[in-house]
N, C-alpha and C positions, 0 to 999 in steps of 0.2 A: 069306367063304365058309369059310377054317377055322375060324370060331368057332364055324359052325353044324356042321360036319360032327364039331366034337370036343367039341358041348356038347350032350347027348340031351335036358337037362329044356328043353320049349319053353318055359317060361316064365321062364329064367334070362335075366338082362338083355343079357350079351354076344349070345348067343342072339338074341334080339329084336331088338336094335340090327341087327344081320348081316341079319337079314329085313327090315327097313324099310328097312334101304340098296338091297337086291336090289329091293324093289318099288319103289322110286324110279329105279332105274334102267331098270327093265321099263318105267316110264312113263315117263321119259322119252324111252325107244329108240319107243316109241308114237306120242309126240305127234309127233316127228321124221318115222317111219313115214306118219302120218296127213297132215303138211302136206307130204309131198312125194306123196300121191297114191297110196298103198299101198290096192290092194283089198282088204288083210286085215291091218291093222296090228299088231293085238296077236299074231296069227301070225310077223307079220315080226318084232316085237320079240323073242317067243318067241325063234326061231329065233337072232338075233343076239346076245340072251344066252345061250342054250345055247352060240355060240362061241367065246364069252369065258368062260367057264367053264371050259370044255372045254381050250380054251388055257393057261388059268391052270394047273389039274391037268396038266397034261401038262409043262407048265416045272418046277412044284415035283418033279411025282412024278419025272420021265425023265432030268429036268434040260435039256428043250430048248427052248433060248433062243431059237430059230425058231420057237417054238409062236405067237406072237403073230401075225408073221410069215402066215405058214399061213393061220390063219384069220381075217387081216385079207384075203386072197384071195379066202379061199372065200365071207366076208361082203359083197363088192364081185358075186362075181356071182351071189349071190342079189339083192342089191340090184338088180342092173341084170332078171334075171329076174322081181323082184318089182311093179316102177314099173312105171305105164304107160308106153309109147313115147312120147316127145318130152317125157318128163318131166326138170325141169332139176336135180333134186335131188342 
């Protein structure tokens, strides 16, 4: 996420690499999303990498070390928000 946010040319290789990683990981939070029964998966993945993100930035920038923390919370009850009822995921 720093490479991308301190490297403007998209086509610089650091650059790229940072983005192939991000959308590996958006697919994988997907596929995850998907077999446990998510009505909107790539939303839900959306959403759970915005929290990791989000958490990341807030550790480097703030320096809190509880950011992960946080939004391994608020990732848990969107999840349970997200899943059908009596899903076991």
């Amino acid at each position: 996420m720093k490479a991308t946010i301190e490297l403007a040319d998209s086509k610089h290789p650091a650059r790229i690499h940072a983005m192939e990683h991000k959308r590996r990981t958006v697919h994988y939070l997907r596929e995850l999303a998907l077999d446990a029964g998510a009505p909107d998966p790539q939303g839900l993945a959306s959403a759970l990498m915005l929290l990791m993100e989000g958490a990341i930035v807030t550790a480097l920038v703030q320096g809190d070390q509880s950011a992960a923390l946080t939004a391994g919370r608020v990732a848990a009850r969107l999840i349970e928000a997200e899943l059908p009822l009596g899903s076991d995921a």
